[in-house]
C-alpha positions as CSV (number, residue, x, y, z in Angstrom):
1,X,1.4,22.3,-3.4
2,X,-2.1,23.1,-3.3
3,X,-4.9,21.1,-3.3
4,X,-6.1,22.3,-6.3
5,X,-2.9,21.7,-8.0
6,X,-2.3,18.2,-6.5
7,X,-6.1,16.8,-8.1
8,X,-4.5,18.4,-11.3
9,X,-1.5,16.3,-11.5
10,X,-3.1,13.3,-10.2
11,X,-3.1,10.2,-11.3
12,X,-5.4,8.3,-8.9
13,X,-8.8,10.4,-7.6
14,X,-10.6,9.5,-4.7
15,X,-14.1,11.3,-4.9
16,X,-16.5,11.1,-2.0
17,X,-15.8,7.4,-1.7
18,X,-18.2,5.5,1.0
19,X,-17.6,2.0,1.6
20,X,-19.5,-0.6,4.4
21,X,-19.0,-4.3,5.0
22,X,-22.5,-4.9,6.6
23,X,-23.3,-2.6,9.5
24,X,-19.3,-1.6,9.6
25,X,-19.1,1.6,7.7
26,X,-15.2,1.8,7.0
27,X,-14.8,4.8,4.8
28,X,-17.2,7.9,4.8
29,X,-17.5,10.3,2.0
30,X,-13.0,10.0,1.6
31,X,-11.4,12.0,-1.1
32,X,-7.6,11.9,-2.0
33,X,-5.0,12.9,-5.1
34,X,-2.3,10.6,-5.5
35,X,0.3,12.8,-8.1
36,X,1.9,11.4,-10.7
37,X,5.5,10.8,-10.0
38,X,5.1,11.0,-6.1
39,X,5.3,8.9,-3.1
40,X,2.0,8.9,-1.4
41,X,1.4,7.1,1.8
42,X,-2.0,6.1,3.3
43,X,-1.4,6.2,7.4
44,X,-3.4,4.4,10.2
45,X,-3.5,2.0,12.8
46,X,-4.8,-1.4,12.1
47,X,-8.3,-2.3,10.9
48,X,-8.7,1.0,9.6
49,X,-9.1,0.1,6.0
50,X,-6.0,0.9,4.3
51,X,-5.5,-2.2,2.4
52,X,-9.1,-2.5,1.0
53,X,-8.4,1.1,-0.1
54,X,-5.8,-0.7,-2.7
55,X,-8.7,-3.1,-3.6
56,X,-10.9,-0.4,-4.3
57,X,-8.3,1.2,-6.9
58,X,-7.3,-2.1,-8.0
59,X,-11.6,-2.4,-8.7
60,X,-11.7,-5.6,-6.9
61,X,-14.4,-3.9,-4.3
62,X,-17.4,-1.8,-5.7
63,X,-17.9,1.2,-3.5
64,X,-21.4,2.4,-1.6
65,X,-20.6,5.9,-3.3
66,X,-18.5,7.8,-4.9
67,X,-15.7,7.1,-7.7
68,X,-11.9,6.4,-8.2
69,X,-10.3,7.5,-11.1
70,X,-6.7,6.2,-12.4
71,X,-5.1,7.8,-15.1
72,X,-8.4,9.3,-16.5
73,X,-10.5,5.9,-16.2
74,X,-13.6,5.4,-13.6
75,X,-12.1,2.0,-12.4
76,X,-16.0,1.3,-11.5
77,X,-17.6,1.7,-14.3
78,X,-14.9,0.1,-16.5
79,X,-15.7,-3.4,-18.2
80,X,-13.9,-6.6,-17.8
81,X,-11.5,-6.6,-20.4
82,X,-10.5,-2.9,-19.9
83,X,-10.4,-3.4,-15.7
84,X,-7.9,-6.4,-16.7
85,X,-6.1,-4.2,-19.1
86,X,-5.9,-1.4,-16.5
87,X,-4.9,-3.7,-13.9
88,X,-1.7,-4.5,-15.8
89,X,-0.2,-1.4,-15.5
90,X,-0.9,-1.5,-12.0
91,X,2.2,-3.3,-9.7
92,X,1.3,-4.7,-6.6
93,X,3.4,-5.3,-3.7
94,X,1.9,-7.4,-1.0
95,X,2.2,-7.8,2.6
96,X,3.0,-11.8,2.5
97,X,5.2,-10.8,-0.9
98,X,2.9,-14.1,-2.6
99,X,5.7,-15.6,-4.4
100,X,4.4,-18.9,-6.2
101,X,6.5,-21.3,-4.0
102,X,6.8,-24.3,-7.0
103,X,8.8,-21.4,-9.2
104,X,12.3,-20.4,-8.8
105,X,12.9,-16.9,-8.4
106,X,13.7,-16.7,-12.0
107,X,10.1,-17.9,-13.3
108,X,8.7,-15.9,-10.3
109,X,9.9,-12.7,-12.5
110,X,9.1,-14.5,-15.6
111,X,5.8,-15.4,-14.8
112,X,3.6,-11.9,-15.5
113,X,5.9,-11.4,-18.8
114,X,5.2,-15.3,-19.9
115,X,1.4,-15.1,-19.1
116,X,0.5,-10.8,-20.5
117,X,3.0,-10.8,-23.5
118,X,4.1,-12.3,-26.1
119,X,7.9,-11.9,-26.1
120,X,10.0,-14.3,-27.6
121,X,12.3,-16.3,-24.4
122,X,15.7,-14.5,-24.9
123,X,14.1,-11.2,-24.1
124,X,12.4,-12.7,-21.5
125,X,15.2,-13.6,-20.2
126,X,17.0,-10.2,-20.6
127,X,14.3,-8.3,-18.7
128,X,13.9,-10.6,-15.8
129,X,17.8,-10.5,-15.0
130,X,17.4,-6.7,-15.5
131,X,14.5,-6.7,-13.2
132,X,16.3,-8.7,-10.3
133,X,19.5,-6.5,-10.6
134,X,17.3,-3.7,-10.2
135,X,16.6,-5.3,-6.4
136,X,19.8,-6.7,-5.8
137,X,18.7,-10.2,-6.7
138,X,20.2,-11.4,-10.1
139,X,22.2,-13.9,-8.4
140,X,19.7,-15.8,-6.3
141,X,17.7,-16.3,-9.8
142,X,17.9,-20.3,-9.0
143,X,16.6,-20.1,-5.4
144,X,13.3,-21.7,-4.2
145,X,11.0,-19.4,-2.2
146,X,11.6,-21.3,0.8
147,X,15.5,-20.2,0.2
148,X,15.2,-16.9,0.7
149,X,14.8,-14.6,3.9
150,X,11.9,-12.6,4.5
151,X,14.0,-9.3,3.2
152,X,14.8,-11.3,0.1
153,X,11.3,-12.7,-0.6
154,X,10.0,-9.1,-1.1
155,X,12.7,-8.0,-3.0
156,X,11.8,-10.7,-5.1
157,X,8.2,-9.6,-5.2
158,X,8.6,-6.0,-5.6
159,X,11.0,-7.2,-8.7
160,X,7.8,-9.4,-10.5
161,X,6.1,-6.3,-9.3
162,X,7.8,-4.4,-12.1
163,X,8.1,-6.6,-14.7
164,X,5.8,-5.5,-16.6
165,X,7.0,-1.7,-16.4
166,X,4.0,-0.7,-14.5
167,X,3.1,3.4,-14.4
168,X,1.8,2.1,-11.0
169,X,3.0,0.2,-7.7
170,X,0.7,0.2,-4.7
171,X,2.5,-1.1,-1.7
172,X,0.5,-3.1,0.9
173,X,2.5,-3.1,4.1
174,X,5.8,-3.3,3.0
175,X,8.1,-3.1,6.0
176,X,5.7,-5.5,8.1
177,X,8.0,-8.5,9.7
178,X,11.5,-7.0,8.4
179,X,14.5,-6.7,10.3
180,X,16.0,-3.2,10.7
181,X,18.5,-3.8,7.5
182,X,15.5,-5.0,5.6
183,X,13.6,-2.4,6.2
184,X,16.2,-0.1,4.9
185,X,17.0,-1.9,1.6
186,X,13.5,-1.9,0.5
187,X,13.3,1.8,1.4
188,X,16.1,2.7,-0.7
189,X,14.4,0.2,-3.5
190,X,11.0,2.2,-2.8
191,X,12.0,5.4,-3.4
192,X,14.9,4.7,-5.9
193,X,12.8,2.6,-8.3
194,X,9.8,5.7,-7.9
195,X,12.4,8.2,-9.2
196,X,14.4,5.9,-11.8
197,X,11.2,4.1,-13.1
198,X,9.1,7.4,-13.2
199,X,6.5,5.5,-11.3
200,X,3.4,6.8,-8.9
201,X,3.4,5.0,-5.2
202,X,0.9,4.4,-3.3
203,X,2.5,2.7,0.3
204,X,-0.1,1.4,2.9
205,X,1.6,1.6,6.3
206,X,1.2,1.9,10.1
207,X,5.6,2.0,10.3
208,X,6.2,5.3,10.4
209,X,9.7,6.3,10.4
210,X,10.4,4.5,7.4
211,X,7.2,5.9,5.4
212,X,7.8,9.5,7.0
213,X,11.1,9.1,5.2
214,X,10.4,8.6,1.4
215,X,6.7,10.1,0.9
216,X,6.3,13.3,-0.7
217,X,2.7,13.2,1.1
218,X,0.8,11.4,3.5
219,X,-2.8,10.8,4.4
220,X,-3.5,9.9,7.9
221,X,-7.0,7.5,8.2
222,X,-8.8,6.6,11.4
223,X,-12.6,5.7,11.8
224,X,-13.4,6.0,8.2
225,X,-12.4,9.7,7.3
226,X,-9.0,11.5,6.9
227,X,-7.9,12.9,9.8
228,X,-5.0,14.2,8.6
229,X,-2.9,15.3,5.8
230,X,0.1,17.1,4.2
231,X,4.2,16.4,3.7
232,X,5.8,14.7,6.5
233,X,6.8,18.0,7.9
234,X,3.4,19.5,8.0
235,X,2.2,16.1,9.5
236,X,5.2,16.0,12.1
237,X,3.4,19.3,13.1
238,X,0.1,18.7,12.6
239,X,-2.6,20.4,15.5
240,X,-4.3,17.1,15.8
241,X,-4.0,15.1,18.9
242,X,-5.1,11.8,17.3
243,X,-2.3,12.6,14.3
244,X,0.5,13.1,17.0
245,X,-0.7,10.0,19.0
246,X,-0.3,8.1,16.1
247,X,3.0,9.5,14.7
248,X,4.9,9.5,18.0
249,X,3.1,6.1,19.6
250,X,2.2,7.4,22.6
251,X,-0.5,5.0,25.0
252,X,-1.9,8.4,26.2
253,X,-4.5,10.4,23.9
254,X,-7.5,10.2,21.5
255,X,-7.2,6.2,21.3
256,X,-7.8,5.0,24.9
257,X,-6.1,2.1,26.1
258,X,-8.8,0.6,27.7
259,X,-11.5,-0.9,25.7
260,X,-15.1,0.7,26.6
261,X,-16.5,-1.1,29.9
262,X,-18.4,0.0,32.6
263,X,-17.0,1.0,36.2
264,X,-14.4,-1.9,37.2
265,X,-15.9,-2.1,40.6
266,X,-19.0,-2.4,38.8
267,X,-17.9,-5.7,37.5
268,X,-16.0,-7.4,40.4
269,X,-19.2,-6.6,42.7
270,X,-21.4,-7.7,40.1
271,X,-24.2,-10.6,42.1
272,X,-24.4,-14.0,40.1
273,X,-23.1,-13.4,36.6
274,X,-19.9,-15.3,35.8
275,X,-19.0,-12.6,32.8
């Protein structure tokens, strides 16, 4: 699809977008589509801004420049109440999963529906146990937190993640600390809840077989710009040596091992300096 058709049928635009923490400039003049119905992934190493990326959509950062768009709204220039309302229709998955470890998993579920609506208990109770059958959880309702395995705890999340029926679930490092069969249920979930649920994906991610498997597209960040982009085909086979370095995890390329330093025997000959 063209880029011209993909900022069409988008439901999230990046525009120009410059943010800094001080001195540290960590995006510069970005733009992005993130289609409706698709599974987009933002790609880098670590420290390369991908999860204040989701802030920035979620309008918990203000940008230097630029806008962000979702679903027609200028997240930036929105006020309080209609950020919070916007915000609610927006799932978010992340990294630690941020269960609230005094709740079961039941009330875990329970929780955004009790707080944002006002529906009556009994279909309450209906959607929650529809929610965690949905992630293969509607038996483990009565378990603590600290009961569940890592795999389970996100399941758990991504399931309070959806309880509100979201046209939106950004993902922040989902497959971070999993085990191999973890990993695999929640990319079945990922991709079968993004089809069944009609939602739009956003996944932050440096794992990437298991991203490469379920996004429709993928953008590929490094020192504040996109490097890269295009369907995990076109990105398998992308011309860029810092792309391949980072898709095939090779030591040798673009990213030196080495931190920048001068001449070692420059330092070891060094007269009177203990560092």
């Amino acid at each position: 699809m063209s880029a011209e058709s993909r900022s069409q049928n988008s439901l999230v635009s990046v525009r120009s977008l410059s943010f800094s923490r001080g001195d540290n400039n960590i995006f510069n003049d970005v733009s992005m589509d993130f289609e409706r119905g698709k599974i987009t992934a933002i790609m880098g190493p670590s420290g390369t801004g991908k999860t204040t990326l989701l802030k920035l959509i979620g309008g918990q950062l203000q940008p230097s420049q630029g806008s962000i768009t979702v679903d027609g709204n200028d997240v930036h220039r929105l006020r309080r109440t209609e950020l919070f309302n916007l915000r609610k229709r927006i799932g978010m998955l992340f990294q630690s999963g941020a269960l609230l470890t005094d709740m079961n998993v039941y009330d875990n579920v329970a929780f955004p529906l009790r707080e944002h609506t006002k529906l009556p208990e009994s279909m309450i109770r209906s959607l929650v146990l529809m929610k965690l059958q949905a992630v293969g959880l509607r038996g483990a309702r009565r378990l603590m937190p600290n009961e569940l395995s890592g795999g389970m705890a996100r399941r758990v999340a991504l399931a309070r993640a959806i309880a509100l029926d979201p046209m939106m679930i950004m993902y922040d490092e989902p497959f971070t600390g999993q085990d191999p069969i973890s990993k695999g249920v929640l990319v079945h979930l990922i991709k079968s809840l993004n089809v069944t649920l009609g939602l739009t994906t956003i996944i932050v991610s440096h794992d990437v077989s298991e991203t490469a498997a379920i996004a429709d597209y993928i953008y590929v960040v490094s020192g504040g710009e996109v490097i890269g982009e295009g369907t995990p085909e076109e990105i398998k086979h992308s011309g860029s040596e810092w792309v391949q370095q980072f898709m095939e995890g090779s030591a040798d390329g673009p990213v030196h091992f080495h931190y920048p330093a001068r001449e070692m025997q420059d330092d070891l000959f060094s007269s009177g300096k203990r560092y």
